[in-house]
N, C-alpha and C positions, 0 to 999 in steps of 0.2 A: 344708539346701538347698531352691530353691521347687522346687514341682513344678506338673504340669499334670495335670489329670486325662484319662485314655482316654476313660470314656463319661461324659457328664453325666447324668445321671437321678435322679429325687429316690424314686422309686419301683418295685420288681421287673416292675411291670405297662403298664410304658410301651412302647409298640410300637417294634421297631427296623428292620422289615423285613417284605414281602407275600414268602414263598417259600413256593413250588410252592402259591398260592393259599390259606395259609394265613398268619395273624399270627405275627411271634414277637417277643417280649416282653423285656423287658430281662434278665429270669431265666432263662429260655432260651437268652438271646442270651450272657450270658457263663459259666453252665456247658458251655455248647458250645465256647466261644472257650478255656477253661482247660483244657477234657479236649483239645483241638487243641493246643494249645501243651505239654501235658504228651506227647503223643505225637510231634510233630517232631524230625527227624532234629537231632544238634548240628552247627552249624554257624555259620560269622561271617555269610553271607549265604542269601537266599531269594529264589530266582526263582517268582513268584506268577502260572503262566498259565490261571486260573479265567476264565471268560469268562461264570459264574454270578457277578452283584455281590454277593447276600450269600456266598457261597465265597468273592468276594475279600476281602470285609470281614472275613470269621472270618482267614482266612490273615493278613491285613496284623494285627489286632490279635493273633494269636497268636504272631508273629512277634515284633511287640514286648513283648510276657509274658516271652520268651524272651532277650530282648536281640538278637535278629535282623534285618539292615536286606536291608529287601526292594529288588530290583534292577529297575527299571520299564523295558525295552528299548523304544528307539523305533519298533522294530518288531518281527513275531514271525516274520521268515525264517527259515530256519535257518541260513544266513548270518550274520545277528545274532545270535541264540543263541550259534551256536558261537564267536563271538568275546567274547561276555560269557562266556562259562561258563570258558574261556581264561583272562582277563583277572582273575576273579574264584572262584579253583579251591576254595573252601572252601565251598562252596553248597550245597542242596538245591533239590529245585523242588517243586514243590506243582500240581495242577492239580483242576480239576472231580471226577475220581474220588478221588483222593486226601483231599482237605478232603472232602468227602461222606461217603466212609467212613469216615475218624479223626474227624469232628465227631457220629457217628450214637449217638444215646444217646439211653431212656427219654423221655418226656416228663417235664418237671422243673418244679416247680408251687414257689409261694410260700416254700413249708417248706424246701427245699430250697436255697433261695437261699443261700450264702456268708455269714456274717455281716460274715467276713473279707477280700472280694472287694476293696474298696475302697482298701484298702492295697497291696495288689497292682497295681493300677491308678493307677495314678499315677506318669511320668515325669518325667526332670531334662528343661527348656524347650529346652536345646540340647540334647540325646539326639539323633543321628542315627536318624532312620526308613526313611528310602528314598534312594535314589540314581536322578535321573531322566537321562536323559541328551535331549541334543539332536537334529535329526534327520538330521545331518550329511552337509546337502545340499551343504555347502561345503567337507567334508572329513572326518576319522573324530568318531561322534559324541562330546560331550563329556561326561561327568557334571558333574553339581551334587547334592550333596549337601542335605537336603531335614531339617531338624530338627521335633521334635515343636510347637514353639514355633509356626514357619512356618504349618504345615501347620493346626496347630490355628485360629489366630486367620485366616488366611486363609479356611476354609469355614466358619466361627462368620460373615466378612463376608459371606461368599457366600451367607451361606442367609436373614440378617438384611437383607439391603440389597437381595439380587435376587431373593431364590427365594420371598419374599416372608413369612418368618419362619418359627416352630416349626409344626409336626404338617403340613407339607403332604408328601403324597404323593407321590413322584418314579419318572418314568418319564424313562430316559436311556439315547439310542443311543450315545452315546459309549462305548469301550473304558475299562474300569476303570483301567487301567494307564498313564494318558495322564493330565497334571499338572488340566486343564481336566475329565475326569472324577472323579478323585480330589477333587479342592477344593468342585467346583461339584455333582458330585452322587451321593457314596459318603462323606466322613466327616462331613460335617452330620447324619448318622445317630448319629454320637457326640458331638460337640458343641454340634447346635442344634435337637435334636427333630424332625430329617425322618426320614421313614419310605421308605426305598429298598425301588423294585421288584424282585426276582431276576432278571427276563428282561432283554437286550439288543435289544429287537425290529427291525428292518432295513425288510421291505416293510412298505408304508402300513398294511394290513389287518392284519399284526400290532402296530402303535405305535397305531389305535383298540382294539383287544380288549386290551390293556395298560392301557390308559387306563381302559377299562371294569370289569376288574376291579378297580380301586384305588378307594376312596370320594375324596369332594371332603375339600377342595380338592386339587386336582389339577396337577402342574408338569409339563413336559415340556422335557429338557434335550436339546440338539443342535448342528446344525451348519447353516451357511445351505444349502450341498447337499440335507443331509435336509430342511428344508422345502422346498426348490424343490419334490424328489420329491412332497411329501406333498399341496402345494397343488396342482401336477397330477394328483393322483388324484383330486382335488374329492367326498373322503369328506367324511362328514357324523361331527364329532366328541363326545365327548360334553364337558360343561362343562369346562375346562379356564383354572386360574386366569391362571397364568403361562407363558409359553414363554420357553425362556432359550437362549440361542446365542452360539457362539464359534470361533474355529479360523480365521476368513476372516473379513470383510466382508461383513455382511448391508445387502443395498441397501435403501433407504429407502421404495420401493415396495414390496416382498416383504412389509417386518414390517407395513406398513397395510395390504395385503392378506390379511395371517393377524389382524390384530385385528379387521381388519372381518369375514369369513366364521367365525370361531371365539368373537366377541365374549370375546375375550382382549388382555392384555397383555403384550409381544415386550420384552425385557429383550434385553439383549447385551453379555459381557462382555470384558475389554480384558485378555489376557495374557501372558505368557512364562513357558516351563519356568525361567528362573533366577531368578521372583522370584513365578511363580505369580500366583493374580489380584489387579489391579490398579485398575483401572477400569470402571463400569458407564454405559448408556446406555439410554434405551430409543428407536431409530433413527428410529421414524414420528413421533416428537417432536419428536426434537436432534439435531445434528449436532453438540454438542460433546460430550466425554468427564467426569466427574465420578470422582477416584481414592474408592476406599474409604474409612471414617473413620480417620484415623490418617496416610494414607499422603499423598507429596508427589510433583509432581513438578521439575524440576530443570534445570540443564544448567550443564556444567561443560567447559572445550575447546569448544564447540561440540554437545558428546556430552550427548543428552535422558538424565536417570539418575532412577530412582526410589528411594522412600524410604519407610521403615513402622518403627514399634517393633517389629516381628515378626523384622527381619529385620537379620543383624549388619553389613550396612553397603551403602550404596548400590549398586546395580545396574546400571551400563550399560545399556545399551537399544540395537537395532538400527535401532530407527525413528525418523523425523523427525518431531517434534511441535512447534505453535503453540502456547505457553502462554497461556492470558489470566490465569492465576493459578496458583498452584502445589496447586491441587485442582482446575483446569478447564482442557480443552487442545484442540486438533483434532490427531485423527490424517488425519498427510499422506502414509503408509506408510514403507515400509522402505524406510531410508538407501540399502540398494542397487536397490530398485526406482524411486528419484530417477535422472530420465535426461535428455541433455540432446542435443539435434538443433537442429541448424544453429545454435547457439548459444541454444537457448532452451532453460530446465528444464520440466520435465513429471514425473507420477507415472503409472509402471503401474497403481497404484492406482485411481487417479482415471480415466484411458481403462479400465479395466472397469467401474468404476462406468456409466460414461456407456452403456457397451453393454450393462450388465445391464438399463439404463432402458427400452432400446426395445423396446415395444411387439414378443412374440411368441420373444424371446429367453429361454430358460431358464438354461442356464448361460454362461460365457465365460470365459477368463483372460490377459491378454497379459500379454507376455516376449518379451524380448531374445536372438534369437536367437546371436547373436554382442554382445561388444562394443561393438563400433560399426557394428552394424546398426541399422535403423528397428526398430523396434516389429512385432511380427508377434502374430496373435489365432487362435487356436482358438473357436469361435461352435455353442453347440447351438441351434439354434432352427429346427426342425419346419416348412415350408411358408415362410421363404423363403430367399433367395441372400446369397450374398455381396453382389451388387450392392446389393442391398433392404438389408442394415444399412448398409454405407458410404452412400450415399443420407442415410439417419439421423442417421450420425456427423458426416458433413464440417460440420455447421451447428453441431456445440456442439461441436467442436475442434478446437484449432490445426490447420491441413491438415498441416504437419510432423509432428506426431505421429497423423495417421491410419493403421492400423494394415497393413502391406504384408509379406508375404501376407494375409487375412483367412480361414481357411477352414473351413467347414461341415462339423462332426464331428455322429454320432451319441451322442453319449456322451462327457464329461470322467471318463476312470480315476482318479478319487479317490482317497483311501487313506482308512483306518477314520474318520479325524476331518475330511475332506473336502478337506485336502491335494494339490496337484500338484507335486512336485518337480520340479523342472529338467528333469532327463533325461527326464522322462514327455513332455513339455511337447515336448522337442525330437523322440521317436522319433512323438510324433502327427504334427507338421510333415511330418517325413522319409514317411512313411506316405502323407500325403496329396496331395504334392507330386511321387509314384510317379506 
């Protein structure tokens, strides 16, 4: 049977990982990962809530040593816990203290490397590894099952086509646990020779001294949120090769305002939990989408579907895309964020774009209150009114779709990867409209 390999490495001394500010090395990196996996409880599944990335890294490949498919929850309520843990009763969980203490062993040098490690290491292409599930804003979340094959050839693209190839340095706010952090910037570390930072850093001042302590070239994985934040703190960063973003819609001004203040280049990836990453762009450039090498995209019904050898059979897709060829597309947003007033179609998508443009706006999201309701916007932007954006708006859009109510929040309650669900969406209104 073929297999795939765990870690690619042609050498014990290839770095896999910066924790707690020191190197560790391919040799290290998998007698650690084997003494973890000889120590884990048995079980058919692993709930992995490490929020240190090399803990999740040792976890996820110990797991699979083991034959263990690790359980990725779309969120970490205890609400969702306790419904996976239910749903899934053969588990263990693994966390920060846990993996810390079962992976603690000797410094382990050259000599000591496995000769036999290699055999061990190596899975069937369709092996189930993880189970992600969706964020089941429309109802209970869904699993998708996540094979090694996927997983593998997916951040091998992500690390070769965006992250900008082998040995770059990755610092990523993103949660381990999230399809768009796993692909894009946690198992490139075994596939395509990036070297993952351990911290998850959140304020500004902690994602430059992250930055800082990693040599060049240097990547910085995120969310367009996390740069709004970052580029309002108008730090001064240190060289940084790539900035790579996903999760939402990074505006077209944003990513030319971070190449020009960071003299960097704003990559931005195009994806879904049920087929993982897809497409890349870099936004200050294009407005069109370019899928990965291998992959297609499609439509079949009327229904956009995507396609890869990675992947055992075409995808569905939520969103509404313009093909100009079956490797180049515009994204128009989600099928359901397509809305239609007084008889004319419009995208949510497209009325935030237009209100992330103006001048003094930091974040915004509109959504359909109801139905068939107009359009309503939540608006952060600092010194001016509602009046002052609408003013803005009315000239670059249909007046039908200008946004009723419009209103002036302090702050868009995000979620870990820059997300506003619905209901968030609806109790701001309710709040404001108090």
């Amino acid at each position: 049977m073929n297999t795939l390999r765990l870690l690619l490495v042609d050498r014990p001394d290839v770095p896999i990982a910066t924790y707690r500010s020191t190197t560790v090395d391919a040799c290290l990196f998998v007698a650690q990962a084997e003494h973890l996996a000889r120590a884990l409880p048995g079980a058919a599944y692993v709930i992995n809530l490490s929020e240190n990335r090399y803990h999740f890294l040792l976890g996820w490949v110990a797991a699979c040593l083991r034959g263990q498919v690790t359980l990725l929850p779309s969120a970490r309520s205890e609400d969702a816990l306790a419904q996976l843990r239910c749903e899934y009763p053969d588990h263990h969980t693994i966390d920060d203290a846990s993996v810390g203490a079962l992976s603690a062993r000797p410094a382990t040098t050259s000599k000591d490397f496995p000769t036999d490690w290699l055999t061990r290491w190596q899975l069937p292409p369709d092996r189930i590894v993880g189970i992600a599930f969706t964020s089941g804003s429309t109802g209970e979340p869904a699993p998708h099952a996540k094979t090694w094959s996927s997983l593998f050839h997916n951040s091998r693209l992500a690390a070769l086509e965006v992250l900008g190839g082998k040995n770059r340095n990755l610092v990523s706010t993103v949660p381990s646990q999230h399809m768009y952090g796993i692909e894009a910037s946690l198992l490139s570390a075994l596939t395509a020779g990036s070297v993952l930072f351990d911290e998850r850093p959140f304020f500004p001042a902690d994602v430059r001294r992250a930055l800082e302590t990693i040599p060049a070239p240097r990547v910085l994985v995120t969310t367009p949120a996390h740069l709004n934040v970052l580029m309002e703190a108008g730090l001064e960063m240190p060289p940084i090769d790539r900035v790579v973003s996903a999760t939402a819609p990074l505006a077209a001004d944003l990513a030319l305002r971070i190449e020009t203040a960071w003299n960097t280049r704003v990559m931005e990836i195009y994806g879904c939990t049920e087929a993982g990453v897809m497409a890349h762009r870099q936004p200050a450039r294009a407005e069109t989408w370019r899928t990965f090498e291998g992959g297609a995209m499609s439509t079949h019904a009327g229904v956009a579907e995507y396609s890869a050898p990675q992947l055992e059979n075409p995808v569905p897709l939520q969103d509404e895309l313009e093909l100009q060829s079956p490797t180049e597309f515009r994204l128009l947003g989600r099928a359901a964020d397509m809305i239609k007033v007084a008889g004319k179609r419009g995208s949510l998508l497209d009325l935030t774009r237009h209100i992330l443009a103006i001048p003094g706006v930091r974040d915004a999201a509109v959504f359909l209150p109801d139905s068939d309701a107009r359009p309503a916007a939540a608006v952060v932007a600092p010194g001016l009114s509602a009046a002052d954006i609408l003013r803005e708006l009315r000239p670059r859009v249909d007046g039908v779709f200008v946004p009723r109510p419009l209103v002036i929040v302090d702050a868009l309650p995000r979620n870990s990867v820059g997300k506003l669900p619905r209901e968030v969406l609806l109790k701001l209104l309710a709040k404001a409209r108090a």
